[in-house]
Every structure is written in C-alpha cells, then in structure tokens.
C-alpha positions, 0 to 999 in steps of 0.5 A: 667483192671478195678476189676469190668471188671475180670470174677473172680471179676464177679463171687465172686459178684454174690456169694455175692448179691445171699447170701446177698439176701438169707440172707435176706430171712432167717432172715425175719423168726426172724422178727416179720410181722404185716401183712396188707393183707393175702398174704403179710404174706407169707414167702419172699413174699417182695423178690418175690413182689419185684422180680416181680414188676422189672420184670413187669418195665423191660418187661413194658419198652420194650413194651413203648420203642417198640411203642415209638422207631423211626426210625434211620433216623426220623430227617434227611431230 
C-alpha cells in the first residue's frame, strides 16, 4: 500500500499543513505589513482572505458545474 494511502500517513500530514499553516500565522506578527487598505491590516487576515477566496471557487464551481451538467445520455441517439 502506497505511504500517501496508510491512515497513520494521513493523520501525521495533516498534523503537519495545520502546524505549518499555524506557523505561518504566528510569524506574520514579526513581519512588518505595509498595509494598502484598512482591513488587510488585521491579524491573519492573508490566511482568512485566502480561505474564503477557496471557499467561494469551490461553492462557485458547484453552482457552474450545476447548470452547465448534462445529462449522462445527452450524445446518445
């Protein structure tokens, strides 16, 4: 069985992205900002605008891929 497949393999990479993303977090209060507008100068605000963009593509794709589907048979005579 392939590494990326094993439950124990799945469990220690998402231990990892989530403290790597964490990490991230922590080290944007030692980064100097040079904010263009008011709210990008939250705390994490790159990972929740991030977050949010991929959230709106995923439901926005749903919602294409809904009234773009046809149906299984649409080439068949």
């Amino acid at each position: 069985m392939h590494w990326l497949v094993r439950p124990e393999s799945i469990r220690k990479l998402w231990i990892a992205f989530i403290a790597i993303l964490a990490l991230t977090v922590v080290a944007e209060f030692f980064v100097e900002s040079h904010p263009h507008f008011g709210i990008d100068a939250l705390p994490a605000f790159n990972a929740w605008f991030g977050f949010i963009g991929c959230v709106i593509l995923v439901f926005g794709s749903k919602l294409l891929g809904m009234w773009l589907k046809r149906p299984d048979d649409y080439y068949d005579e």
